[in-house]
N, C-alpha and C positions, 0 to 999 in steps of 0.2 A: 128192740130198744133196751139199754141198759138202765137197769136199776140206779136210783140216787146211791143206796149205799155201795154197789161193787163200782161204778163210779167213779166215789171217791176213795175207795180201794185202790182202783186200777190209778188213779193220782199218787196216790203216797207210794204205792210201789212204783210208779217211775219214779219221781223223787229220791228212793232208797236205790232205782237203779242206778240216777246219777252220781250217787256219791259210791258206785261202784262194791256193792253192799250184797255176798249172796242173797238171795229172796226164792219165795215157795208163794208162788200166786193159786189162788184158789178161789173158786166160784159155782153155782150151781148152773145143769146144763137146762135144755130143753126137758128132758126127761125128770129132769129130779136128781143126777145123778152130779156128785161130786165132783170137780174133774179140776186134779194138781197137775201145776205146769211148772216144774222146776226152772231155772234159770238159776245157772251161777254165773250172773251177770260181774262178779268179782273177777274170776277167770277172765272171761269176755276182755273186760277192761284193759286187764291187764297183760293181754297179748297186743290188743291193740294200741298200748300205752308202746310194748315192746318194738314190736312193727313199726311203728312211726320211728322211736329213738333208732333203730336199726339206717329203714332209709334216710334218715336225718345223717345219719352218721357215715353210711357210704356213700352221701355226696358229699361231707367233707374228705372222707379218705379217696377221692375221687377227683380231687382239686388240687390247682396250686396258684395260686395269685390269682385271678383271675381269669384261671383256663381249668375247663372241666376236662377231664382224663377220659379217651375212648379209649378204644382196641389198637392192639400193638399192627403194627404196619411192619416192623423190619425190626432186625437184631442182630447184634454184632458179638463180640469176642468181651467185650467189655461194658456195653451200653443195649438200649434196646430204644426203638423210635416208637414213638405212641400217637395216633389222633389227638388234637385235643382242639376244642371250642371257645373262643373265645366270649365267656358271657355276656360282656356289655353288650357286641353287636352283633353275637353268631356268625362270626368267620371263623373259616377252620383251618389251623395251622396243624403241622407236625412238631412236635417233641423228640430233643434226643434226650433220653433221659444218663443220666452217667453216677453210680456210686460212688459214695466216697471212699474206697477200699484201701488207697495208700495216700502218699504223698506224690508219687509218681506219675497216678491217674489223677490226683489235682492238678501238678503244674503239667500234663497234657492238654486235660481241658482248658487250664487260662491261656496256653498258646493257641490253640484251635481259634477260642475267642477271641484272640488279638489279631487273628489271621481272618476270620471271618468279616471282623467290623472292618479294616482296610479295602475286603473284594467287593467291588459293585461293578458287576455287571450283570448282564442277561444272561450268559451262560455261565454263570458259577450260584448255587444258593443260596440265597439272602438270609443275611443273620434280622429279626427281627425282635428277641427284646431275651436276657437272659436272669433266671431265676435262681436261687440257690436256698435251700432248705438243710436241717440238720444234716440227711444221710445223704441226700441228691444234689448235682445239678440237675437245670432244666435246659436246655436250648431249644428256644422257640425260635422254628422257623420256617420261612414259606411252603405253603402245599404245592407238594409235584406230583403228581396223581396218575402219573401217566406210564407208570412203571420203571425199571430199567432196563439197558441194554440184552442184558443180561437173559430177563423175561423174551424181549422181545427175540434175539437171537434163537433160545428154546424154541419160541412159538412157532418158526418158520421149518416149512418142509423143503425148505431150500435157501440158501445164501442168498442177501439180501441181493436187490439190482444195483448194479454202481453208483447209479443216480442218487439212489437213495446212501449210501454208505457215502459217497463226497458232500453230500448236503448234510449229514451226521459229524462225517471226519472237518470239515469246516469250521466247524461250529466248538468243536473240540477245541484245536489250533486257538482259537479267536480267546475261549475261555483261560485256558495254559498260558496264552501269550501275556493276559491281563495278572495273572497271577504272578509269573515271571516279570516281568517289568515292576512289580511291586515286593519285589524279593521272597518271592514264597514259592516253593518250591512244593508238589501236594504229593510223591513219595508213595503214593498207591491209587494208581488214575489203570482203571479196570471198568470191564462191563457195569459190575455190579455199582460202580461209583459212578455210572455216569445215567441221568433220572432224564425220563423224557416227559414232556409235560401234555395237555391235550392240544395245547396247539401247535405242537409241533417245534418246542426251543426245547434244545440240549443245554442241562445244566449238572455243573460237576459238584458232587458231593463229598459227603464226609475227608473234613481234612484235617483227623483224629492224628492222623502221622506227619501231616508238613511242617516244614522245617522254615525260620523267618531267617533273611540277609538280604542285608542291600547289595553285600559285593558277590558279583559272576561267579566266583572263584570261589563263593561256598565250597567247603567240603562236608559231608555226610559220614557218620561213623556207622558201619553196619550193625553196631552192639545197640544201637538206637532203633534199628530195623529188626530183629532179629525173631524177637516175638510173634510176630506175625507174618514172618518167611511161611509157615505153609502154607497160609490160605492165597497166597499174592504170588505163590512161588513161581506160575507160569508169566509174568507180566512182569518181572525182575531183570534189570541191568544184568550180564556177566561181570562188570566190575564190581558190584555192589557186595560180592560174593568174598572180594579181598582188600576189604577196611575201607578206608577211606575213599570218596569216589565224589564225583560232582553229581549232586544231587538234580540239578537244573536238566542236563544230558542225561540221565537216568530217566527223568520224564520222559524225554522224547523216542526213548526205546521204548517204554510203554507202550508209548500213542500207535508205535510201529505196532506192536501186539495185537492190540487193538484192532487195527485196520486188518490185520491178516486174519481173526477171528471173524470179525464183517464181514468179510469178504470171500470165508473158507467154512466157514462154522467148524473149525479146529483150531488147535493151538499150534503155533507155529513150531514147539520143538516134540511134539509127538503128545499121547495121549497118556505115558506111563504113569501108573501111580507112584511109583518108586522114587522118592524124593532126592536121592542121590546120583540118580542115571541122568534126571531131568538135570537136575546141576550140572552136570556134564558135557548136557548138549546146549546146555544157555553159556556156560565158559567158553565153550570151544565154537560156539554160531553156527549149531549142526540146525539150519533151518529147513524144516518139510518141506517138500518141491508143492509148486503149489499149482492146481491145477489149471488145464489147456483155454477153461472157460474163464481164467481170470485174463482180463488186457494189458498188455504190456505196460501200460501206462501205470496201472493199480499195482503190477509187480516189481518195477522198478521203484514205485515210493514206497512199497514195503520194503526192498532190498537198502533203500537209502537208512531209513529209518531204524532197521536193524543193523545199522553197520558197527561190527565188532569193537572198534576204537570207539570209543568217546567223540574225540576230534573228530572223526568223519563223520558224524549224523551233521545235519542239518540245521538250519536256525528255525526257528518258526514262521519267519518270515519269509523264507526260501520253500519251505513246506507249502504257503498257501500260494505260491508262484509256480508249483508244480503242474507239469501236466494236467496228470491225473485230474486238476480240479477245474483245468480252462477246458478240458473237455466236457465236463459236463453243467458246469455252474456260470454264470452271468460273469463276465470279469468285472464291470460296476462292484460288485457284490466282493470279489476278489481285492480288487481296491480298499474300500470298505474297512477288510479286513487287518490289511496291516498297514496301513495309512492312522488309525486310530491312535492319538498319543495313550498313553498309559503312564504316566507319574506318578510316582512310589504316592501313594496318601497315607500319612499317618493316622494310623488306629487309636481308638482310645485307649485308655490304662486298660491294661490288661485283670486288674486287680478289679475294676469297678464291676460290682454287681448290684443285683436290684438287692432291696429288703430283704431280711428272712421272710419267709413265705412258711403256711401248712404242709407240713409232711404229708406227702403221699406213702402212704401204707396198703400192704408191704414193700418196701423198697425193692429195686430191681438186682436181681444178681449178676452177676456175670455169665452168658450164656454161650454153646458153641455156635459157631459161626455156621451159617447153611451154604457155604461156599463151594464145598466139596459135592455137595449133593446136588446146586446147580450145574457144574460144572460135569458131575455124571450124567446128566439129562444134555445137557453141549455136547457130551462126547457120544452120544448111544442112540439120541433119540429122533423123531421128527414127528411133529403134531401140527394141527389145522394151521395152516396159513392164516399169518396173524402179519396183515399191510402196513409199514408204518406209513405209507406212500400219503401221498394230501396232505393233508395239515401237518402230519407230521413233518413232515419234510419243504412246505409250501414256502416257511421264510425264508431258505436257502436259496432256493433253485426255480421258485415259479414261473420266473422269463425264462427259462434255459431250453433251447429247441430239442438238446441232445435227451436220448433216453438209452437204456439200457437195459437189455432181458438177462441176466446171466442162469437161466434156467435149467442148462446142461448139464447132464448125468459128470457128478464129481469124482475126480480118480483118488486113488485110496492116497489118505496124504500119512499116514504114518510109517506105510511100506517102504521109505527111504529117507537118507537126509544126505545136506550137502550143507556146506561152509556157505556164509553167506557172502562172501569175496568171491566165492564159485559163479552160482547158477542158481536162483530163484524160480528159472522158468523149466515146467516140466515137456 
């Protein structure tokens, strides 16, 4: 038992610790023997005065309107995409976040915005509320979680099965054609842009480079594209390459890309790094022959798709009437697809944003793009088979009797090229 008077020692020295006070406590033991117990309860205090103001302070640097900032997800040439949570009810969206570094990358982003709030549908993704702060925007928008084409391509020890690539390339079509009918043009539609979600709906992203018109006859200045010709260099129109060019039909050579990448795990004009040879063979439609395990049907809507002229590709409507997709997809489902009206809808002002909001510190810089590096892993590699099969693909194709193994040792597809007016078929 303690003494009355250490006691009320041991009182007044808490007290003097409350007020955060070094103190020298001192008492006798069992023995008789003195025994000083230092506390520089001052110290103390005042780390943990500091510690607190600290985590106080990185959850506001950690914030922006109401959404808490997680781990970055993706990054671009100019922006980078963040997790972020929404506090009121814990939903978690993604962030792109974008500096304010010119004036340039401002009116990009207010067109992006005016091009997002017009797109609704299931395969394009959803603009859901946008922030803007001293040095940042924010775009907050739906979580796609499910990777992209991109990953999943990499992840495969072998080219996807057709089934799955028509219930993919479908769904494409369906999002492009909502876009198109609304005058927007999205100008870099690539693996990496295209996000697949857990249950299996393709959704087309980042439309950091689309272009708005109501009229068909858009044209595109290449000086507008130019920027980011290397990273998109494989999935470029050959027109594209001299000035002016119809942006709308530039897409649709993409989607060709596309499909031949699904389809090849290559790129349709060889694997060079040399950015000048590749130019070469995207002017001139030196397309890789593609291999014996692709079906006629797959090879002629890449040959469509890639066709050299402008004029001769395809409508998108004639695209989803193709073959290739009544073989393997529900034609209900085909119907569906361009039966669908699409009426230009006007977007809000482009100018309208929310409030100023809290700076997230430190701003984000402009970072390089991981394009090239995926794209080495596309050309070089093959790792565990990664299915997108089920759900990913179930809202496409679920009634569809047809299936598809394309499992067959691949022939070397850079070892040759041909015109794509030639011969697509090896």
């Amino acid at each position: 038992m303690l003494g009355k008077p250490l006691l009320q020692q041991l009182i007044l020295h808490a007290a003097i610790l409350a007020l955060g006070a070094p103190v020298l406590l001192c008492f006798t033991g069992r023995n008789g023997h003195i025994i000083y117990i230092y506390i520089y309860i001052y110290i103390h205090c005042s780390l943990v005065r500091l510690f607190d103001f600290t985590r106080k302070l990185l959850l506001v640097m950690r914030r922006v309107g109401d959404y808490e900032i997680l781990d970055v997800v993706g990054e671009g040439a100019y922006s980078k995409v963040k997790r972020v949570r929404h506090t009121p009810t814990g939903c978690m969206f993604v962030a792109k976040i974008v500096p304010k570094t010119n004036q340039q990358v401002e009116s990009d982003v207010r067109l992006e915005i005016s091009v997002l709030r017009r797109l609704k549908h299931k395969n394009i993704v959803q603009l859901i509320e946008i922030l803007e702060s001293t040095n940042n925007y924010y775009i907050i928008l739906e979580p796609v979680m499910g990777g992209d084409l991109c990953d999943i391509i990499v992840g495969m020890d072998r080219p996807l099965p057709e089934q799955d690539v028509a219930a993919l390339l479908i769904q494409l079509v369906a999002g492009v054609r909502v876009c198109h009918c609304n005058g927007v043009a999205h100008r870099d539609l690539k693996p990496e842009n295209l996000l697949l979600g857990t249950d299996g709906v393709l959704k087309i992203s980042d439309f950091g480079l689309s272009r708005l018109h109501r009229e068909s006859n858009f044209q595109a200045s290449t000086s507008e594209y130019a920027h980011t010709l290397t990273g998109t260099l494989a999935y470029v129109a050959p027109e594209v390459f001299g000035g002016s060019y119809d942006a709308f039909r530039a897409d649709i050579w993409s989607m060709g890309c596309i499909a031949y990448v699904l389809l090849t795990q290559n790129f349709p004009f060889g694997s060079t790094t040399d950015p000048h040879a590749l130019e070469f063979r995207i002017r001139n439609g030196e397309v890789s022959i593609m291999p014996s395990s692709v079906s006629p049907e797959a090879k002629n809507l890449c040959k469509w798709l890639l066709s050299l002229r402008p004029e001769d590709r395809p409508t998108l409507d004639a695209v989803a009437q193709h073959d290739f997709f009544k073989k393997y997809l529900p034609a209900e489902y085909l119907r569906m697809t361009t039966s669908r009206k699409s009426p230009i809808v006007h977007g809000a002002n482009m100018n309208e944003f929310s409030s100023q909001v809290q700076e997230e510190t430190p701003s984000c810089s402009p970072s390089t793009s991981s394009t090239k590096q995926k794209h080495h892993h596309l050309r070089s590699g093959s790792a565990a088979r990664i299915s997108p099969s089920g759900s990913a693909v179930a809202g496409a194709a679920s009634s569809s009797n047809h299936s598809s193994e394309n499992g067959r040792d691949r022939e070397d597809m850079d070892a040759h090229g041909t015109h794509v007016g030639s011969d697509l078929e090896g």
